[in-house]
N, C-alpha and C positions, 0 to 999 in steps of 0.2 A: 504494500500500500504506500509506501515512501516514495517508491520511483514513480507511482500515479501521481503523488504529490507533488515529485520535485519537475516531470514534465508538465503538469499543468501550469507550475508555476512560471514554467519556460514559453506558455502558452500552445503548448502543444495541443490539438486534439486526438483525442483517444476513442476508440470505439470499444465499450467496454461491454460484452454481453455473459447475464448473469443473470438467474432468480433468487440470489441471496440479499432482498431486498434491503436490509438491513444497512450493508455495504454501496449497495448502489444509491440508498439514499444520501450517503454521507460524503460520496465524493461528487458525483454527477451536478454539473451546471443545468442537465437538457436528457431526460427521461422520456425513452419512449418507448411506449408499452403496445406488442403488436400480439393479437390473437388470431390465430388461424389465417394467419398472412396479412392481415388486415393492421391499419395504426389503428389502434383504439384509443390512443393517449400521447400526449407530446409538448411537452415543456419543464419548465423547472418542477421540483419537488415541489415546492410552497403554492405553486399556480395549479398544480395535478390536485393538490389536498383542500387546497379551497375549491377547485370546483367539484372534486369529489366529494367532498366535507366528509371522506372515510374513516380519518386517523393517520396511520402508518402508511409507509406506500404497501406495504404485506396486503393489508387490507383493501386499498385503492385495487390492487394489481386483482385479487379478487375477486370483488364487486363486477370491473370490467372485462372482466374473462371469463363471470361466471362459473367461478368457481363455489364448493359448498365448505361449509364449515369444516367439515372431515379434511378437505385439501388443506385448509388453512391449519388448521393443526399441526397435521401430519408435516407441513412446513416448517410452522414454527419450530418443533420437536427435531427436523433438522437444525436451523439457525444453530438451535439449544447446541446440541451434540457440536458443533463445528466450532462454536465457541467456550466449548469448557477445553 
C-alpha cells in the first residue's frame, strides 16, 4: 500500500481492481463499480455514499449489484480473516 501511496503522490494513475472494499475505499480518488459488465457507479467515495446514503462502500457495492445479506457477510468475514 506504500508504493500506491508514494505513486499517487507522484500523480500517477493507477488502475487498481479489487473487492476488498475496505482498501479500495481508502486509497481510490474515483471508484467505479461495474456489474455484469455494466458501470453501475463512478466517482469518488464520499459522492458514491451520498448518493447511495448506504454507509460503507461494502454496502454501496451491495445495494448496487444486488447483492443479499449472506454475500455481504460472507465478505465481511473475508475482510475479517485478511486483516487479522
Amino acid at each position: 500500500m506504500q508504493i500506491l501511496s508514494q505513486l499517487k503522490k507522484a500523480g500517477k494513475t493507477i488502475f487498481y481492481s479489487s473487492h476488498i472494499m475496505d482498501v479500495v475505499e481508502k486509497i481510490s480518488d474515483r471508484i467505479i463499480i461495474i456489474d455484469k459488465g455494466n458501470v453501475v457507479a463512478d466517482g469518488s467515495f464520499e459522492a458514491l455514499q451520498k448518493d447511495a446514503s448506504q454507509g460503507s462502500l461494502e454496502n454501496i457495492f451491495t445495494a448496487l449489484t444486488g447483492g443479499t445479506g449472506q454475500q455481504q457477510s460472507t465478505a465481511q468475514q473475508f475482510i475479517e480473516v485478511l486483516n487479522s
